[in-house]
ROVORO-719335 format. One record per residue (C-alpha): chain; residue number from 1; x negated, y, z negated. Coordinates in steps of 0.02 Angstrom, whole numbers, plus 50000, padded with zeros to 5 digits. Layout:
% ROVORO-719335
["A", NUM, [X, Y, Z]];
...
END
This chain:
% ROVORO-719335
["A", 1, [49266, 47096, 49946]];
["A", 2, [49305, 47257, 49854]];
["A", 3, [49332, 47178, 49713]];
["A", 4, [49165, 47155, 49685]];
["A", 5, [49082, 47318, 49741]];
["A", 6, [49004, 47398, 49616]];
["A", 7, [49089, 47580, 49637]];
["A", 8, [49235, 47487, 49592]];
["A", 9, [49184, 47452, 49420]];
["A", 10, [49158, 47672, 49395]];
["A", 11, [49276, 47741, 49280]];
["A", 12, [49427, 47818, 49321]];
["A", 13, [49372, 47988, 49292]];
["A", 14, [49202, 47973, 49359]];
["A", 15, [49264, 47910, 49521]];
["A", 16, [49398, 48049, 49522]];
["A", 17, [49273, 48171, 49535]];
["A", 18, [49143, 48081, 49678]];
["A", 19, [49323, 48084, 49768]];
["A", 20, [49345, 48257, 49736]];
["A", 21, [49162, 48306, 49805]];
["A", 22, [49137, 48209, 49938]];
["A", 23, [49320, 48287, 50010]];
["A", 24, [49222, 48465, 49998]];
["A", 25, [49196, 48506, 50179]];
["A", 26, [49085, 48626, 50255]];
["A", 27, [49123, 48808, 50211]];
["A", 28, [49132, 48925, 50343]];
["A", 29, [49154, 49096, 50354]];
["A", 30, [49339, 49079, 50407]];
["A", 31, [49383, 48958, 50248]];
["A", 32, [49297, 49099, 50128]];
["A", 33, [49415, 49224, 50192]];
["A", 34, [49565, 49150, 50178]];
["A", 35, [49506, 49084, 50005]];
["A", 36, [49510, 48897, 50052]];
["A", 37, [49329, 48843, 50030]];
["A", 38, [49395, 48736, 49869]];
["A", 39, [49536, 48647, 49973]];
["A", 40, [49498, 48454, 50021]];
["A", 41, [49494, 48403, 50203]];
["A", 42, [49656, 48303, 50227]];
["A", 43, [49555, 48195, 50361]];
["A", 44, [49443, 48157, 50202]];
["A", 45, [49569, 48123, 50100]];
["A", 46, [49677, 48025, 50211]];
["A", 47, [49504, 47881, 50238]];
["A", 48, [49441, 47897, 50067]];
["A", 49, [49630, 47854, 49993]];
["A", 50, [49647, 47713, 50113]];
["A", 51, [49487, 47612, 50075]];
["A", 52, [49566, 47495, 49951]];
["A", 53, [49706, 47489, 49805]];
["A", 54, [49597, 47533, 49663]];
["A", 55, [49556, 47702, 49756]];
["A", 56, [49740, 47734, 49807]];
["A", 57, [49772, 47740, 49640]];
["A", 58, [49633, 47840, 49587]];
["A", 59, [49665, 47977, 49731]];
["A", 60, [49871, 47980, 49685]];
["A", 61, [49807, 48017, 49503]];
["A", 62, [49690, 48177, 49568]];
["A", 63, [49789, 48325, 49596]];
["A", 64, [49618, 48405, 49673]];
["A", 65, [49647, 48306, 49817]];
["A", 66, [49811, 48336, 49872]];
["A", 67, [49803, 48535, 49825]];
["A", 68, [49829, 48676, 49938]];
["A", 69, [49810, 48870, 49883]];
["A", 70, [49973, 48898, 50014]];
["A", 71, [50104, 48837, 50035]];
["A", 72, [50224, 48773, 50114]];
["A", 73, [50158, 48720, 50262]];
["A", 74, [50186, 48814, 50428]];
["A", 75, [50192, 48789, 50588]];
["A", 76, [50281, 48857, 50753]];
["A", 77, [50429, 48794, 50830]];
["A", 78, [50599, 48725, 50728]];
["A", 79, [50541, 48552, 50808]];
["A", 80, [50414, 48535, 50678]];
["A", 81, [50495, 48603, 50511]];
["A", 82, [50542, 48428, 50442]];
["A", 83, [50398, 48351, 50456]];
["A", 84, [50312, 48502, 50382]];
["A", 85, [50436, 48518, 50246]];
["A", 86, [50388, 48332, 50226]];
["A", 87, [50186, 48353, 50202]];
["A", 88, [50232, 48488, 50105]];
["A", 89, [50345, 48413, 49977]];
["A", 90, [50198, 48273, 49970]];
["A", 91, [50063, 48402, 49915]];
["A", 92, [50170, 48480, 49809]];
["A", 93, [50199, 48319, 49712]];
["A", 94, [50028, 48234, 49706]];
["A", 95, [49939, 48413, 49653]];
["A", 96, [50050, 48454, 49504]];
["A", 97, [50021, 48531, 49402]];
["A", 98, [49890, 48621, 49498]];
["A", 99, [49952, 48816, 49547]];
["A", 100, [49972, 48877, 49716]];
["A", 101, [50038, 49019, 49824]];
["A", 102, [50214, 49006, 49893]];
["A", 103, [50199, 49107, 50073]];
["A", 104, [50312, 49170, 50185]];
["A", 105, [50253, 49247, 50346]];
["A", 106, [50324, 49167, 50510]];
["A", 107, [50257, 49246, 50641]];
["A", 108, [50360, 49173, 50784]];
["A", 109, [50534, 49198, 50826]];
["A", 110, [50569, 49002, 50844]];
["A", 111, [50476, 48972, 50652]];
["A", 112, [50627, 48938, 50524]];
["A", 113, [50580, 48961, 50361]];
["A", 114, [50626, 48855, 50197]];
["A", 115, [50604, 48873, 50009]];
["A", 116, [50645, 48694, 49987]];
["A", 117, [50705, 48633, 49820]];
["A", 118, [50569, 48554, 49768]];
["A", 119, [50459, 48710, 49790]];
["A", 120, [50590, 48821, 49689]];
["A", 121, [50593, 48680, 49537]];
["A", 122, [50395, 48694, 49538]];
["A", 123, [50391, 48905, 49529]];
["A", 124, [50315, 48874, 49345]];
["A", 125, [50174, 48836, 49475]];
["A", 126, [50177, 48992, 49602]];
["A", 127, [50021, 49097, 49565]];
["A", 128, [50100, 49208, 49689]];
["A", 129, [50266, 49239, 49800]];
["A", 130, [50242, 49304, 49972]];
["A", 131, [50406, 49331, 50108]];
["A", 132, [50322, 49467, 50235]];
["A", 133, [50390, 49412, 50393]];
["A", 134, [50284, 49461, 50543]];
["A", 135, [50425, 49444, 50693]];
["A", 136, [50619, 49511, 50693]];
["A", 137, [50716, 49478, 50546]];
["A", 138, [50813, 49306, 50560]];
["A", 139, [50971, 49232, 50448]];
["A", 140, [50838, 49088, 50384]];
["A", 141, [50735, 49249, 50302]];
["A", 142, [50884, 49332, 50214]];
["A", 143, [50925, 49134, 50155]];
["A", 144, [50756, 49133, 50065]];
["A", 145, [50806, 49309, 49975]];
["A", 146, [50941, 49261, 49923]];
["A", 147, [50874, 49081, 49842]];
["A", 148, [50747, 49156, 49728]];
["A", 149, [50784, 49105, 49568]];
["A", 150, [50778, 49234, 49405]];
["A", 151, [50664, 49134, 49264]];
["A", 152, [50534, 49004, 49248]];
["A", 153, [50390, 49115, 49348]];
["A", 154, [50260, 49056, 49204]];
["A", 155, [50107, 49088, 49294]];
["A", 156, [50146, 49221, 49426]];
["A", 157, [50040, 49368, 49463]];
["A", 158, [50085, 49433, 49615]];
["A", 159, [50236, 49481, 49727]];
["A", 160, [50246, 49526, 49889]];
["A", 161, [50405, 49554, 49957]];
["A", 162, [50422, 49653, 50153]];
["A", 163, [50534, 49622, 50276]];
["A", 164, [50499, 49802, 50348]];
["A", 165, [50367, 49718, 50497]];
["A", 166, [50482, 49719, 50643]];
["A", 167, [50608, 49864, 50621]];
["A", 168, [50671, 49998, 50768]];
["A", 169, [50630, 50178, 50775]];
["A", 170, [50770, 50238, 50634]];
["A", 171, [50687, 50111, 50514]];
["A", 172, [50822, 50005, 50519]];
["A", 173, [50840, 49804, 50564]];
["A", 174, [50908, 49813, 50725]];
["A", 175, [50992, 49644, 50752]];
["A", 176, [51139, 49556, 50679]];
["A", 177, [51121, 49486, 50514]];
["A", 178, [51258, 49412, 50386]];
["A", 179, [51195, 49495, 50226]];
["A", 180, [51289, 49403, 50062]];
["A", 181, [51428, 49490, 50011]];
["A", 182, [51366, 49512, 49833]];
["A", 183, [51220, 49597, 49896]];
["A", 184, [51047, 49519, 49868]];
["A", 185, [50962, 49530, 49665]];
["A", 186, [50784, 49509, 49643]];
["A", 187, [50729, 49484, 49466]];
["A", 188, [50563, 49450, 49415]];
["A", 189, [50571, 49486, 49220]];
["A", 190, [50519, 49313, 49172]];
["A", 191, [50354, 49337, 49244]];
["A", 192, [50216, 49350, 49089]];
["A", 193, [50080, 49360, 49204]];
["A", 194, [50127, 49464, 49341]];
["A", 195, [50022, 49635, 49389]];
["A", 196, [50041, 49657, 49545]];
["A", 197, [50230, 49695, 49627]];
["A", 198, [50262, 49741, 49816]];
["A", 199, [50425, 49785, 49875]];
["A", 200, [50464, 49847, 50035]];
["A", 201, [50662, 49834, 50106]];
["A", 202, [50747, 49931, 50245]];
["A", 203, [50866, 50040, 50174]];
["A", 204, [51011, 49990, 50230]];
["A", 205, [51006, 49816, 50185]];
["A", 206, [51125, 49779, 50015]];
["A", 207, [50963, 49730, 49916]];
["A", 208, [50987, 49797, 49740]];
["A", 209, [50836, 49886, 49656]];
["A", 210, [50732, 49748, 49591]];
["A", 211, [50688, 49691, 49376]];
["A", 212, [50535, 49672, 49359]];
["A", 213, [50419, 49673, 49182]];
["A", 214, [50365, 49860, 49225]];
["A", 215, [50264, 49894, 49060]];
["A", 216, [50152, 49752, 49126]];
["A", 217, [50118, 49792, 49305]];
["A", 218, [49931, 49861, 49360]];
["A", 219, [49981, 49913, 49552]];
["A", 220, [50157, 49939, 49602]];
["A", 221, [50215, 49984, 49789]];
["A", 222, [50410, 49997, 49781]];
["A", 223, [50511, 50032, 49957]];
["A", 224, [50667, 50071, 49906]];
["A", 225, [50804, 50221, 49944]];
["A", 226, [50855, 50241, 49751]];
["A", 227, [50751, 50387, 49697]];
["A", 228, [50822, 50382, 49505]];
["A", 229, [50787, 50191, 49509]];
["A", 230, [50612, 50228, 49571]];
["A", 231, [50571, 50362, 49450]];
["A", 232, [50635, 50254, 49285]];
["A", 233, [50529, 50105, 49352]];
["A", 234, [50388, 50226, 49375]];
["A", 235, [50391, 50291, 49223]];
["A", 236, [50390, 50115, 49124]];
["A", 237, [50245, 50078, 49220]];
["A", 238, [50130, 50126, 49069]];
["A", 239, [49989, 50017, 49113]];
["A", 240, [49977, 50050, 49319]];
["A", 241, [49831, 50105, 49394]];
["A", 242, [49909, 50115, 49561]];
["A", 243, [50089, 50163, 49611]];
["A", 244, [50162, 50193, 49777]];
["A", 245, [50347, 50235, 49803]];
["A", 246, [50440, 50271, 49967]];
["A", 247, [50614, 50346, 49927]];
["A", 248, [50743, 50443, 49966]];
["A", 249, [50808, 50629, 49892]];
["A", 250, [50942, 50612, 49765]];
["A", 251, [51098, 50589, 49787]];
["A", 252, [51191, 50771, 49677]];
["A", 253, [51276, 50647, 49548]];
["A", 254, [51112, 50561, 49494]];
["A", 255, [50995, 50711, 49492]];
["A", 256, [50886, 50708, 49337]];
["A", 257, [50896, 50883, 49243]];
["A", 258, [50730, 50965, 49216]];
["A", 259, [50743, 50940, 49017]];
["A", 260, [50662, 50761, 49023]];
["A", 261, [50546, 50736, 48916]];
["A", 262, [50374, 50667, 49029]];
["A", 263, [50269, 50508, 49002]];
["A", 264, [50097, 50468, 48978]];
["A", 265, [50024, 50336, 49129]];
["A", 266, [49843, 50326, 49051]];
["A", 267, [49773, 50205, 49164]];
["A", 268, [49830, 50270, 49330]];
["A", 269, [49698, 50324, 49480]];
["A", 270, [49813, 50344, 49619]];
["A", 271, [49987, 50380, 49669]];
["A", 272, [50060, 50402, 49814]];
["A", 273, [50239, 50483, 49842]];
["A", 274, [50349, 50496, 49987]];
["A", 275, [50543, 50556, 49989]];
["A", 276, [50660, 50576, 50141]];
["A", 277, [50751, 50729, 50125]];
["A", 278, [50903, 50804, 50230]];
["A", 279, [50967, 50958, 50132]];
["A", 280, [50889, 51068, 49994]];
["A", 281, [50861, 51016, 49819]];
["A", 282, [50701, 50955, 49706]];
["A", 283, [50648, 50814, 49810]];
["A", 284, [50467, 50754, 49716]];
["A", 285, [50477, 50877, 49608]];
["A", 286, [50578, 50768, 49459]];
["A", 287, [50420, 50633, 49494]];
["A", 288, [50311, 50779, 49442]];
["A", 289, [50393, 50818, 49286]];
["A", 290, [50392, 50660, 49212]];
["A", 291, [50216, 50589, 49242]];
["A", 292, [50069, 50628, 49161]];
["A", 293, [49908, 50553, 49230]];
["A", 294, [49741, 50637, 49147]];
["A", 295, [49636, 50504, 49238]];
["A", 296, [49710, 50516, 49408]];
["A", 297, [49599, 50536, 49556]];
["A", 298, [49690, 50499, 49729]];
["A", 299, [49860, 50591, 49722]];
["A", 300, [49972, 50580, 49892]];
["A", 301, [50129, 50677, 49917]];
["A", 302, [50237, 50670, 50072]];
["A", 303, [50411, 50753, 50119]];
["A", 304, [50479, 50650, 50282]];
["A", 305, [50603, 50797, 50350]];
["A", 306, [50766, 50753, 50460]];
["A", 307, [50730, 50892, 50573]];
["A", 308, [50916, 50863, 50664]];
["A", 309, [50997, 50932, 50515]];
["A", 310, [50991, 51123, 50537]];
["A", 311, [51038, 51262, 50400]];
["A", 312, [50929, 51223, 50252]];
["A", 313, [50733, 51234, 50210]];
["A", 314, [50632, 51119, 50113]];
["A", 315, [50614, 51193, 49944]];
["A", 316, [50408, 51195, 49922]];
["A", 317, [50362, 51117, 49745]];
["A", 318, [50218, 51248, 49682]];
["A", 319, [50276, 51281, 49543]];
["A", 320, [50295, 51097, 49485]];
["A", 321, [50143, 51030, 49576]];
["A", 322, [50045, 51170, 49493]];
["A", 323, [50117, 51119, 49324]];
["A", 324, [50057, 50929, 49345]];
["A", 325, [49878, 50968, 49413]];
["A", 326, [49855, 51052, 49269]];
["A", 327, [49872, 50885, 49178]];
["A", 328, [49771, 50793, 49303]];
["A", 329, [49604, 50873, 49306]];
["A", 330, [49495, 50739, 49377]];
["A", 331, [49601, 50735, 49561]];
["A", 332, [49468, 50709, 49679]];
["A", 333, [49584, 50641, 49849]];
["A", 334, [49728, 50768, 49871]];
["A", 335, [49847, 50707, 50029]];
["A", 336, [49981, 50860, 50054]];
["A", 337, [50120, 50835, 50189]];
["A", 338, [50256, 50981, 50172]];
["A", 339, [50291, 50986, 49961]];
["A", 340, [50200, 51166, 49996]];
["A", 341, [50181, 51324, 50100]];
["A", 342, [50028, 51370, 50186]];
["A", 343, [50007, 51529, 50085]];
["A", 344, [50030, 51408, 49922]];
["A", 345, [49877, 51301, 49919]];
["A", 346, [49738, 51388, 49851]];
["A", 347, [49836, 51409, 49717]];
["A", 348, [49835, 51220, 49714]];
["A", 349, [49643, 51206, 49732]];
["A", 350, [49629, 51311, 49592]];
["A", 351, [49715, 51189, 49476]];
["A", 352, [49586, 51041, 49561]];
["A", 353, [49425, 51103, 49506]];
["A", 354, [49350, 50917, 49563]];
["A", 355, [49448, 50914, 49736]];
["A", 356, [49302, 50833, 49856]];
["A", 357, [49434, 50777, 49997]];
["A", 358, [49611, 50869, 50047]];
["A", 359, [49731, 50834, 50190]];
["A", 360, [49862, 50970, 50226]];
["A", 361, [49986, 50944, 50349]];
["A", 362, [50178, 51003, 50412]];
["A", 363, [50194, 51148, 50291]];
["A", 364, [50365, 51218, 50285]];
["A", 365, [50310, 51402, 50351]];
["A", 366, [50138, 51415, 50462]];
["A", 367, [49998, 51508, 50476]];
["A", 368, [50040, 51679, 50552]];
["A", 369, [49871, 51770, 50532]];
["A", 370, [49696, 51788, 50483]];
["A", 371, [49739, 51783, 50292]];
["A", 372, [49750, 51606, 50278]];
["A", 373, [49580, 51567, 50313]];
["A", 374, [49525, 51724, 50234]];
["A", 375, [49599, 51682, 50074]];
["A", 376, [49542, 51505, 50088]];
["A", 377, [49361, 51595, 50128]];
["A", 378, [49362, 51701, 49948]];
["A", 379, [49386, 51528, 49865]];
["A", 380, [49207, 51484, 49877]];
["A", 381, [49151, 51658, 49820]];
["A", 382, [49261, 51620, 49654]];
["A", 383, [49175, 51454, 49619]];
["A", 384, [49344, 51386, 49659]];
["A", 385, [49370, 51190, 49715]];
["A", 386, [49170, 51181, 49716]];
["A", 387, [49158, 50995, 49773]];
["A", 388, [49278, 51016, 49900]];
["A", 389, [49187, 50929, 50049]];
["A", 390, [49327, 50848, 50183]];
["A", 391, [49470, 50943, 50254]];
["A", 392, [49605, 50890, 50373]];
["A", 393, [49724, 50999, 50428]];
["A", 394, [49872, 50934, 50543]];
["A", 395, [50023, 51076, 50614]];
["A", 396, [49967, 51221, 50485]];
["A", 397, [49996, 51345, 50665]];
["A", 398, [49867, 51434, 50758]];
["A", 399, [49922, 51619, 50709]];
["A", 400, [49702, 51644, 50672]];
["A", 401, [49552, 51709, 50748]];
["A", 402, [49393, 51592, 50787]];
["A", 403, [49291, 51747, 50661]];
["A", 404, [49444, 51683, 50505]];
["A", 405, [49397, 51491, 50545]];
["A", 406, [49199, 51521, 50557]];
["A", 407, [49204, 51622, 50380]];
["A", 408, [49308, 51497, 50302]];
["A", 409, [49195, 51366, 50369]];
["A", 410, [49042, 51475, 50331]];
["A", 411, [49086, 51501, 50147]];
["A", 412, [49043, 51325, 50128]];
["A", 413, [48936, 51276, 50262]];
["A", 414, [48744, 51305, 50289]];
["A", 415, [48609, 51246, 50376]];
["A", 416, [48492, 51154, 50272]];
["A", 417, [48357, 50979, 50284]];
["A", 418, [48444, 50824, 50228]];
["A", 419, [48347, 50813, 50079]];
["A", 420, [48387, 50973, 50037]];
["A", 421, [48531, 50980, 49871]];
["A", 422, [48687, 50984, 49952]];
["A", 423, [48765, 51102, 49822]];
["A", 424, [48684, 51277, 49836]];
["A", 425, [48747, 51409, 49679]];
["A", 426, [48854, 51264, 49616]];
["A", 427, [48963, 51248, 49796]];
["A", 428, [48933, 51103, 49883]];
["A", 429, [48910, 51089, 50065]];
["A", 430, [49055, 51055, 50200]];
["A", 431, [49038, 50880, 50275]];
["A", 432, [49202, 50879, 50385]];
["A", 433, [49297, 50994, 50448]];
["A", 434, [49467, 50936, 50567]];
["A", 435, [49642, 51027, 50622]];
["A", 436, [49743, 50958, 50730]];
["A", 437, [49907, 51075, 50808]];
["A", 438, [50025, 51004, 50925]];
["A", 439, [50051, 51181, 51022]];
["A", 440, [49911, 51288, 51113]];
["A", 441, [49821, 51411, 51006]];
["A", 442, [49831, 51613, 51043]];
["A", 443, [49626, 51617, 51035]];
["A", 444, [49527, 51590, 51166]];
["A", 445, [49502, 51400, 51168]];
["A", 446, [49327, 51398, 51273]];
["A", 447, [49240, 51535, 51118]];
["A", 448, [49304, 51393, 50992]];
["A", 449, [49257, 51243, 51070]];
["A", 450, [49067, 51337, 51087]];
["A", 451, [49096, 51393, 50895]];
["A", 452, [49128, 51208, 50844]];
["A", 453, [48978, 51165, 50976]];
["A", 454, [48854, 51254, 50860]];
["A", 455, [48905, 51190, 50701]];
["A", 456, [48893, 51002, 50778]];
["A", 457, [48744, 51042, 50818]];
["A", 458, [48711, 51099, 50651]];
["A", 459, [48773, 50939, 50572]];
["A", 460, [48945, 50971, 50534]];
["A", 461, [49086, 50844, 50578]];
["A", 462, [49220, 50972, 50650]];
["A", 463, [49345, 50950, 50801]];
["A", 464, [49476, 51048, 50853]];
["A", 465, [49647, 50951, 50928]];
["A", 466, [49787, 51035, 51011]];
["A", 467, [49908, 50964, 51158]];
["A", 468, [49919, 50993, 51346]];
["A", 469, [50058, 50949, 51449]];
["A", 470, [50096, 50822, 51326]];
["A", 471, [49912, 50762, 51277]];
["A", 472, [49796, 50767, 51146]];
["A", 473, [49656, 50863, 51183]];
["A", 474, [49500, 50886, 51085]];
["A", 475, [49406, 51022, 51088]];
END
């Protein structure tokens, strides 16, 4: 009987691609944001294949059909990972040479997971790699590390590499796992295509810094307790726009000298640094020497102190820090968590003339009088930092008077209509205003809270946080 239907007598191709459309499902909101709208329904798939041989053939010869943006396929429980390994190993076949996504992310603690050979002979396929665990690290995790192969990535753009999810308060793994003895090697140099690159490892896990085609990458978030590695891969990243690196201070042997000549990143918009440190020494400041970012505009810098070591003093990075903003004119996000003292950063405002947003927090010395917010007060009389517009402060002390705060705050804050200009003698107007100490203030805590009253009630976003018997309290 099917013989003689007349959809049997369509060509090949032109039946191909009925089969294709009438597999399209609905989209819903769900399949648009996991970017599967384009995938076939395998209910469709499975009736429309079995109608008769001449459309077998057609739908084994359509790689639409049988593709899938992710995969392997998941699923919870070890009970169901060969037959999933199965259905994957099928798609994988019948949609070649079609791309697809190779992810990782077993959220339960039963899920094995398996980068079956089939899937690593196909990585000329992956459009992206993706092991990012959700639930304790397991042996089965560690197994996929270590099977990564080094070549053949033709058409992958992205990596994304964190088995960070599920770690203890120290930052470290926290169960019992047999790490090879030859350590773990990433290496993604054979990659033409990649841009984007995500690393994040705990530190103690014998995971060698990774090779990756640096010169090529656009975003770059590296995890990894090798500062000197970290700074050479940061500096070969000539064509980032984003960078993110989470380190640790140098070891003495490896410290880079100060003679080094810097390097020109002329793409990159934001950069965020953060560096563990336990005992004096440079700490960002070699990051700051080498880099040189004219168009960067969200700059993040972050000292994470071990506060059990006693003896020593973070060594504040002014002079450096002052030295690179004055090759990065166009910051306009400034995040500052103890690289400076408290006394220290107008002089950094000064070198950020189009600063509209600054976080300050954990200086190394505190505010211990009125002059802080006096000096911080004079800046808007010098037509210093005049689109500064957001400020967060977090543990800067509270060694000030409520009449310091209100003519800091008053310098750039006025009452005015909305649709008045928000810049008045080329200063624009405060929009938030935030501090946060952990520790009671010395002022009298009812005269501020009516202080910030009025200029809420003036339109000003402003709160004042301190702690009580162990709480947060906001004022």
């Amino acid at each position: 009987m099917s013989g003689v239907c007349g959809i049997n007598q369509l060509p090949f191709e032109l039946l191909s691609q009925i089969l294709v459309m009438a597999t399209r499902g609905p989209i819903t909101l769900s399949e648009i944001s996991f970017s599967r709208c384009y995938e076939p329904l395998p209910s469709h798939v499975n009736q429309l294949h079995s109608v008769c041989s001449y459309w077998r053939d057609v739908a084994l010869q359509t790689p639409e059909l049988w593709h899938r943006q992710i995969l392997p396929i998941s699923g919870f429980g070890i009970h169901l990972s060969g037959c999933l390994a199965e259905k994957s190993g099928m798609y994988l076949e019948r949609s070649a040479p079609l791309p697809f996504k190779v992810v990782i992310s077993p959220f339960n603690n039963d899920e094995e997971v398996i980068l079956s050979p089939a899937l690593l002979a196909a990585r000329d396929r992956w459009s992206s790699l993706v092991v990012e665990p959700y639930r304790r690290l397991r042996q089965s995790d560690i197994q996929v590390l270590s099977e990564l192969p080094i070549d053949g990535f033709r058409k992958l753009g992205k990596v994304v590499i964190d088995i960070t999810k599920e770690l203890d308060r120290d930052g470290r793994v926290g169960v019992l796992v047999r790490w090879p003895e030859d350590g773990i090697t990433l290496d993604f140099r054979d990659a033409p295509q990649l841009r984007d690159f995500i690393l994040r490892v705990p530190w103690e896990a014998p995971i060698a810094f990774p090779e990756a085609p640096w010169a090529q990458l656009v975003e770059v978030t590296v995890s990894h307790p090798s500062a000197q590695s970290c700074l050479e891969a940061v500096v070969a990243c000539i064509k980032a726009t984003s960078i993110s690196i989470d380190t640790s201070q140098w070891a003495e042997s490896a410290h880079p000298g100060p003679t080094e000549t810097s390097v020109l990143l002329p793409l990159l918009d934001t950069l965020e640094l953060r560096i563990d440190i336990w005992s004096t020494g440079e700490h960002l400041a070699p990051f700051l020497r080498r880099i040189r970012a004219p168009k960067l505009k969200r700059l993040t810098l972050r000292h994470r102190i071990d506060l059990n070591r006693e003896g020593w003093t973070a060594r504040p990075a002014i002079q450096t820090l002052e030295t690179f903003l004055q090759h990065a004119p166009e910051v306009e996000q400034l995040v500052l968590s103890c690289p400076i003292d408290v006394h220290e950063l107008p002089f950094v405002l000064i070198k950020t003339p189009n600063i509209t947003t600054l976080q300050f927090s954990n200086p190394p010395t505190t505010v211990e009088d009125d002059g802080f917010f006096e000096d911080m007060q004079s800046l808007a009389a010098q037509m210093i930092a005049p689109k500064l517009t957001e400020i967060e402060m977090f543990n800067i002390g509270d060694m000030f008077s409520e009449r310091a705060f209100e003519g800091f705050v008053r310098s750039r804050w006025w009452l005015a209509p909305s649709w008045v200009s928000p810049e008045v003698g080329g200063i624009s107007r405060l929009k938030k205003v935030i501090i946060r100490n952990p520790w009671q203030p010395d002022f009298d805590l009812a005269e501020f809270a009516r202080l910030l009253c009025l200029l809420r009630a003036e339109g000003l976003v402003t709160s004042y946080h301190t702690q009580r018997s162990g709480h947060w309290e906001y004022i």
